[in-house]
N, C-alpha and C positions, 0 to 999 in steps of 0.2 A: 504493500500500500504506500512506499517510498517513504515509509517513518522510519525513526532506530530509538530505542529505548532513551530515554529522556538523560540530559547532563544539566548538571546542578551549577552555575554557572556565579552563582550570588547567594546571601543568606534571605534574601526577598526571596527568590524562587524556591528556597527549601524549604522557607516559612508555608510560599503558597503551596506546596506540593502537601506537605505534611498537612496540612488544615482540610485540603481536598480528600485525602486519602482518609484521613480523621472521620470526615464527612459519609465516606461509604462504610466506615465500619457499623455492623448493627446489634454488635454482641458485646460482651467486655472479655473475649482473648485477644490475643493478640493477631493479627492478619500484618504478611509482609508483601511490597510492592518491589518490584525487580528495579535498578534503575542501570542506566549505561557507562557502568564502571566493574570492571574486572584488572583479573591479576593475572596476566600471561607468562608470567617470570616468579620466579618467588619472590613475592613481595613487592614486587613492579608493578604497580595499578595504571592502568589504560583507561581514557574516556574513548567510547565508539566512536566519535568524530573528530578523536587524535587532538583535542583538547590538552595541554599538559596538563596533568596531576602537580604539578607544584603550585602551578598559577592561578589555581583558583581555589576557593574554602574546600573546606572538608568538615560533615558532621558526623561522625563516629560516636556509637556509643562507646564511653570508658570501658577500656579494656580493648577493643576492636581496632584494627582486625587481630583476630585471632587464627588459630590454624590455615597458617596461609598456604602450606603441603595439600588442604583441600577444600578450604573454602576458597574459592576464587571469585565469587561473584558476589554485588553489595548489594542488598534491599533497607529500601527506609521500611522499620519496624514499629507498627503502631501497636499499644498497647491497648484498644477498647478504645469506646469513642471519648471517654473522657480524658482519654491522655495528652498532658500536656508540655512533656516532653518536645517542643518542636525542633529543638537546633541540635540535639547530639542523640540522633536513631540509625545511625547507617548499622547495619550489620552485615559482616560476612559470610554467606554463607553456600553451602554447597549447590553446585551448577542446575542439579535435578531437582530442586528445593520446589515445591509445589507454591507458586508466589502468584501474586497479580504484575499485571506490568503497566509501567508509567512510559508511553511513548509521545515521540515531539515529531514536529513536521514543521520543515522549513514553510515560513511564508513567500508565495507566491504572488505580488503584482501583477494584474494585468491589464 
């Protein structure tokens, strides 16, 4: 559909992402959203549209990442809709992980 899983580019966009995501939860466990950040390398994180990982925030929960031998892929972790944790939920975790996914599409002019 020409998207790629969404990159976190500011702490406005993590804020809005985390509030949207917040928004569809309808239970109080926790549901995690995929976003477009993995680890090709041990401990090398990549954004999908080659974005560098230095240059822009990061919100990690404390402690994270973790097991970077197998988690390789980051989802914002929302805990219930009441969580208000907005700015440190990324979590690492494995590739196969049953997630939702946050995806972005350039805008188009016409």
């Amino acid at each position: 559909m020409g998207s790629h899983l969404v990159v976190i580019n500011s702490r406005e966009e993590q804020e809005f992402l985390f509030n949207l995501a917040k928004e569809k939860v309808t239970n109080a466990y926790e549901t995690k959203y995929y976003i477009g950040l993995a680890s090709y390398r041990n401990g090398q994180w990549q954004w999908v549209d080659q974005t560098p990982y230095e240059k822009i925030p990061t919100f990690w929960k404390p402690g994270e990442p973790n097991l970077l031998f197998a988690e390789r892929c980051a989802a914002i972790h929302v805990k219930g809709n009441r969580d208000s944790n907005t700015y440190s939920n990324w979590n690492n975790v494995l590739c196969f992980t049953s997630c939702y996914r946050i995806c972005e599409l350039a805008v188009k002019f016409v």
